[in-house]
C-alpha positions, 0 to 999 in steps of 0.5 A: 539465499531463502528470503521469508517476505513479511507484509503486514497490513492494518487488517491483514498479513502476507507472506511469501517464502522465495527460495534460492536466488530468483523469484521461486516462491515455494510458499506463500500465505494472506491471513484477511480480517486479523487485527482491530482494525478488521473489527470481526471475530474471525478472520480466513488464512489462505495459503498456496503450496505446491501448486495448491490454494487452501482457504481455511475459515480460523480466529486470529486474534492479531498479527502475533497469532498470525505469524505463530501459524506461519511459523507452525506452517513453515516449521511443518514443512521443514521450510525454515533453516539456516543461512535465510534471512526475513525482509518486513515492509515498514510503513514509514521509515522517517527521514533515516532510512532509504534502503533495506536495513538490518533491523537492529535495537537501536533501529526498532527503537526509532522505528517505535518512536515514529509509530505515531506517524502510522498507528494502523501499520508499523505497530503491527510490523514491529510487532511482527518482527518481535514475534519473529526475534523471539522464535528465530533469533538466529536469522538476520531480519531486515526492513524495506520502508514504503517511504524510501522510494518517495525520498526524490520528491523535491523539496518543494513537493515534499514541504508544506506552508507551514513554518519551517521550523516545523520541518527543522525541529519535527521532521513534519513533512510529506514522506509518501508511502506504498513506495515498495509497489509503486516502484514495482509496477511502475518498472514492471509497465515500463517492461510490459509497454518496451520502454526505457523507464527514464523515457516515461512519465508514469501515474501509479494508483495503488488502491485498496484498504490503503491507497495512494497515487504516485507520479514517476517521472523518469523512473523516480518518484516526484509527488505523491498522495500521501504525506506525514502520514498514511492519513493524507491523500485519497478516501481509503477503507477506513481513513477520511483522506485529506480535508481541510485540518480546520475542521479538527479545531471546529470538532474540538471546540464541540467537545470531541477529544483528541483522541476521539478524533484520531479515531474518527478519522483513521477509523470511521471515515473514509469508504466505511464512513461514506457509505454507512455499510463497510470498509471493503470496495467489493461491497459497496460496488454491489450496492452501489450497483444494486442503487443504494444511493450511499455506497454510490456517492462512496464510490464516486467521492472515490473517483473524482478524486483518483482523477483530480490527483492524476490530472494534477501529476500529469500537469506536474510531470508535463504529461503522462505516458502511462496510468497504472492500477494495482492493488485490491480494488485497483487490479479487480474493479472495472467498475471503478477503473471504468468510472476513472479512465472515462474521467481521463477522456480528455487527457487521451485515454481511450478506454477498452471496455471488454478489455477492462472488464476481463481485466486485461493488462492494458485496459486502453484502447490500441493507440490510446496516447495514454495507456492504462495498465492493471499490474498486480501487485507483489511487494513482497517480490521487490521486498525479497530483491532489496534484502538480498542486495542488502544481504549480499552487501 
């Protein structure tokens, strides 16, 4: 069974085409600064066939252009045939779903019903799986949510202190997200350090435009920093991250709408806000390098942070075994990796330097008590295993 993995991000789009049962991946694709929030004119689509990478410099207005070009790609190839189905990650699934499921009309309607609680993801999704519906109407097409592997978090991790009649009647609540690549990679270091994931307590820093932290205990996830919405949590490209909710009132109360404010904060904040330069962590680690004070004080609010949420969840956990890096900025910055293990010293990660600084899968020191592991991400693999179970069932 062909499984055509579809990716969207707030900027960006991935896919990957797996064919037969394994892990094959005869085709794979990353269109980069598409969409609003990309604010560029033209964007680049990189692909990888038969054992080729072309990077072409193309406009693509939105993720609907994008998959048109997949589509034309695929189609060109001869790739797209019957009996394959389409897997797309979906940001938030609400309470609903905790597993791969067939997107059906009534499932797209809540699915655009709770968009709200992602604007910068599940719109573009759905969007993707519209476009998609219309040109492939007769392959199945199914969704795996980065909420569902947050749906362990305990009652009293995932609840907040406000009345609870908020949760009974709204459903407000911490879901967490990146579950998908959280689960990956947590599984993925219990394999690469010889260990039974239920033995393990596990830390997963998943860092780029995006970025959470998840604390896996047992090979379950118990907290992590994102909540309601992709909003909470960490400072990331263009979201502030956490900060105390009265300072909305205190904006409003100085003539800023509501509107203008959800703007603000899931668009002109966090590292772009900071710095003043950009959105992208490569950029402001340049500059921050090269002394710009800005792009610094970025990087290190980053840092301090991403150490405050592991020291917590290590205290939560009892302990932690393994610190794990992946996305973007987490599997390609040594320099911020660096800066977080130092942060780390005294909780026993013993940093390796050359091996950070080469990008090594285990960037500690041998006999580190804690060891800290760089595992690329691949969503889209674990996307294609959920939808061929789903499929197959």
């Amino acid at each position: 069974m062909n499984v055509l993995v579809i990716n969207a991000g707030s900027s960006s789009l991935k896919f990957k085409l797996f064919g037969g049962d394994g892990a094959d991946v005869v085709m794979a694709g990353h269109y980069i600064d598409i969409g609003e929030t990309a604010g560029k004119a033209a964007g680049a689509r990189i692909i990888t066939r038969r054992g080729t990478v072309e990077k072409t410099e193309l406009t693509v207005r939105d993720h609907r252009s994008a998959i048109g070009d997949v589509l034309g790609l695929l189609r060109g190839d001869n790739l797209l045939g019957g009996g394959a189905v389409i897997g797309h990650r979906i940001v938030h699934g609400g309470e609903r779903y905790d597993r791969a499921t067939l997107l059906t009309p009534e499932v797209l309607e809540y699915l655009d019903e709770i968009s709200v609680l992602a604007p910068l993801h599940n719109p573009v999704a759905l969007a993707c799986v519209d476009e998609l519906g219309a040109a492939l109407p007769e392959l199945p097409q199914y969704a795996v949510f980065d909420t569902a592997f947050h749906r362990t978090l305990p009652e009293a991790v995932y609840l907040y202190g406000l009345p609870l009649e908020l949760y009974r009647k709204h459903g407000i609540r911490k879901y967490g997200f990146h579950g998908t690549n959280h689960k990956y990679v947590a599984h993925r270091a219990a394999e690469v350090m010889g260990r039974d994931i239920r033995s393990l307590k596990i830390v997963t820093c998943h860092l780029g435009n995006g970025q959470s932290i998840c604390a896996v205990k047992h090979g379950k996830s118990v907290d992590t920093s994102m909540g309601f919405t992709p909003l909470e949590g960490l400072p990331m490209g263009t979201r502030s991250g956490s900060f105390d909710p009265e300072i909305i009132f205190f904006l409003m109360d100085r003539g800023y709408a509501p509107g203008e404010i959800r703007t603000l904060v899931n668009k002109r904040s966090g590292l772009l806000g900071l710095s003043g330069v950009d959105s992208h962590y490569k950029t402001i680690e340049d500059k921050a390098r090269s002394g710009d004070a800005a792009s610094k004080l970025a990087s290190d609010i980053l840092v301090n942070r991403i150490i405050c949420t592991i020291g917590a969840y290590a205290a939560e956990m009892g302990g932690v075994d393994a610190v794990v890096f992946t996305g973007g900025i987490g599997e390609n910055s040594a320099y911020l990796r660096g800066g977080v293990l130092e942060g780390l010293a005294h909780a026993g990660a013993v940093l390796d330097g050359a091996a950070n600084s080469r990008h090594a899968e285990t960037i500690t020191a041998p006999g580190s008590p804690v060891r800290a592991l760089v595992i690329p991400a691949n969503e889209e693999l674990q996307i294609a295993r959920e939808v061929r179970e789903a499929a197959g069932a």
